[in-house]
C-alpha positions in Angstrom: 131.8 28.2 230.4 128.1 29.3 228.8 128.1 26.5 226.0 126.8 23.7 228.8 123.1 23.1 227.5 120.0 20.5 228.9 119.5 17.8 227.4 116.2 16.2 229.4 115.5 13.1 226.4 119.2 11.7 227.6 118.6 13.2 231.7 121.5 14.7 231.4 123.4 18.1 231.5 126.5 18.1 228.5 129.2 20.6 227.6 131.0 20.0 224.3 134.6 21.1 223.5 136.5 20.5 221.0 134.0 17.8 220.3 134.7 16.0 223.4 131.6 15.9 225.6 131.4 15.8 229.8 128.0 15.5 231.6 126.2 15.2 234.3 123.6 12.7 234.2 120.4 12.2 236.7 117.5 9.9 237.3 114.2 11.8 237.6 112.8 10.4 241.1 109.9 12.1 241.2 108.1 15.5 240.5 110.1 17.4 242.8 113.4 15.3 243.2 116.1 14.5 240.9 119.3 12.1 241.8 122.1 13.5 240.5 124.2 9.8 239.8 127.2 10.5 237.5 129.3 13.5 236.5 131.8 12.7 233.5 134.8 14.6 232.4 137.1 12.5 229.9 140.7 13.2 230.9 141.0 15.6 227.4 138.7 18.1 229.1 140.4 17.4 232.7 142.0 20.6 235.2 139.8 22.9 233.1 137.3 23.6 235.6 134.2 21.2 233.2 133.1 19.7 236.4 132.4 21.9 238.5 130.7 24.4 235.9 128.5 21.2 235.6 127.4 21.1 238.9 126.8 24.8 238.9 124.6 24.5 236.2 122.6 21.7 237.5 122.2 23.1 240.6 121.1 26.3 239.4 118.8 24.4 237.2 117.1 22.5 240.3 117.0 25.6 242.0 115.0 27.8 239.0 113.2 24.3 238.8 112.0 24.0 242.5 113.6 20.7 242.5 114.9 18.9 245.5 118.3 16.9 244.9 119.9 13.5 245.7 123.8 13.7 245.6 124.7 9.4 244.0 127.8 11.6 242.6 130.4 12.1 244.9 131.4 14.7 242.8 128.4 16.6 243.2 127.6 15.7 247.2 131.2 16.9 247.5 130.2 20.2 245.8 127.4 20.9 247.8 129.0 19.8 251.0 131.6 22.7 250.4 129.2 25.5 249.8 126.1 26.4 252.1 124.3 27.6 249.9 123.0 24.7 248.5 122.4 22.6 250.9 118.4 24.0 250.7 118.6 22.0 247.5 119.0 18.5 249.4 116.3 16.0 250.0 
């Protein structure tokens, strides 16, 4: 799943298939920190795996970024709870 792409005017990262579109959305908190509030997967796109290649890519985007993270999304706090090698990322 390569066709995920940034889109920083809407603060949000967006994959488009068969033109439905998922995303995970943020809130830029400050230089260094961004809030990672809402990951949406209409239920078209659903058991395909959309959400968690969006949380890959945003956290490998904070991490090339030297950005800290706040988990709002359960999703994502979920995520990074299960894999250790993330949790540098947190605030």
């Amino acid at each position: 799943m390569d066709n995920i792409t940034h889109n920083p005017s809407a603060r949000r990262f967006e994959m488009v298939i068969d033109g439905v579109t998922a995303f995970l959305s943020y809130d830029v908190m400050d230089d260094d920190t961004l809030d990672y509030n809402h990951t949406i997967v209409p239920s078209e796109l659903g058991g395909r795996g959309v959400g968690t290649a969006l949380v890959k890519y945003a956290l490998t985007y904070a991490r090339e970024h030297n950005k800290k993270i706040i988990t709002s999304c359960s999703f994502v706090a979920s995520y990074v709870n299960k894999h250790d090698e993330y949790q540098d990322l947190l605030v």
